[in-house]
LOGU-281240 format. One line per 8 residues: their letters; for each residue x, y, z of C-alpha. Coordinates in nm, 3 decimals. Each point is the difference from the previous one (the first is absolute). Layout:
# LOGU-281240
A) X,Y,Z | ... .
***
This chain:
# LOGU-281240
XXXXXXXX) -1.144,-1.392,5.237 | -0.353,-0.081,0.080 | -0.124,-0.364,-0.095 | -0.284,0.130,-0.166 | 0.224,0.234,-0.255 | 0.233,-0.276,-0.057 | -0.322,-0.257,-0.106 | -0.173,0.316,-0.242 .
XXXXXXXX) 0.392,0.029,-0.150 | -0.046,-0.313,-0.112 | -0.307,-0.009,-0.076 | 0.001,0.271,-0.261 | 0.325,-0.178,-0.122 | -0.157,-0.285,-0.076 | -0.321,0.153,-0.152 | 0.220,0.169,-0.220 .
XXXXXXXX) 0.200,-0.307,-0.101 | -0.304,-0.191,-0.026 | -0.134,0.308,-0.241 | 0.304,0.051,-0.220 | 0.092,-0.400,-0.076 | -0.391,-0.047,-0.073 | -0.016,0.279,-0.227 | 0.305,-0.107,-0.189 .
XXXXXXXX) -0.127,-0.350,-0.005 | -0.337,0.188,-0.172 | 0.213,0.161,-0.232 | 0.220,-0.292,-0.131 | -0.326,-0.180,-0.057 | -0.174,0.315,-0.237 | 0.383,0.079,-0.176 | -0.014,-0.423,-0.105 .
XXXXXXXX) -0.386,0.033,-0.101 | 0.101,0.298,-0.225 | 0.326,-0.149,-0.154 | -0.231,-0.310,-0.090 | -0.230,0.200,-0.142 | 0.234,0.205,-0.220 | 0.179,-0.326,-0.091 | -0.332,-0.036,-0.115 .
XXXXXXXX) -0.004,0.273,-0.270 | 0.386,-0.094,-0.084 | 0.239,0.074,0.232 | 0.291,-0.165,-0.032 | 0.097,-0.219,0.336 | 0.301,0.139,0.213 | 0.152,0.035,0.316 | -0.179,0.212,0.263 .
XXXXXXXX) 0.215,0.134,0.260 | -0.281,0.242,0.153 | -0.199,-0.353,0.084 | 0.308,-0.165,0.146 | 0.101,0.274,0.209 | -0.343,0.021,0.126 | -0.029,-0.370,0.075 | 0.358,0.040,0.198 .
XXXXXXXX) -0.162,0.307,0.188 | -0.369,-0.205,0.071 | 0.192,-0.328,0.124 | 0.232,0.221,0.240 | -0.296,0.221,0.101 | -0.169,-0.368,0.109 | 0.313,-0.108,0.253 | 0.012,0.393,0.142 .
XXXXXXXX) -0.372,-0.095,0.063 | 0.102,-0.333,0.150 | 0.251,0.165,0.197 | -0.215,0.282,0.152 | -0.244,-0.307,0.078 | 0.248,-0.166,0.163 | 0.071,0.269,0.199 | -0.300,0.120,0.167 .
***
């Protein structure tokens, strides 16, 4: 395996983490803006397991970044 295949390997693996955790990290931020806002109008509060499975995902996306880093 050439040098230069290994490097674009993880390259694109990185681009993608990099892409995925900051999209997440995007999303979280809109879903809160939205739940504030309907809390707003009268929603009631409650737990949100779509935002804390997201915020598990974005924080574990970071250290697979950090790792990749690392690694290069």
């Amino acid at each position: 395996v050439s040098p230069v295949r290994v490097w674009a390997t993880q390259a694109i693996g990185l681009a993608l983490v990099t892409i995925g955790t900051a999209s997440l990290m995007v999303a979280v931020l809109q879903h809160r803006r939205r739940v504030d806002s309907l809390r707003g109008m009268g929603l009631p509060p409650q737990w949100n397991l779509a935002l804390w499975v997201a915020s598990a995902v974005a924080v574990l996306g970071v250290f697979a970044f950090a790792s990749l880093v690392v690694d290069l």
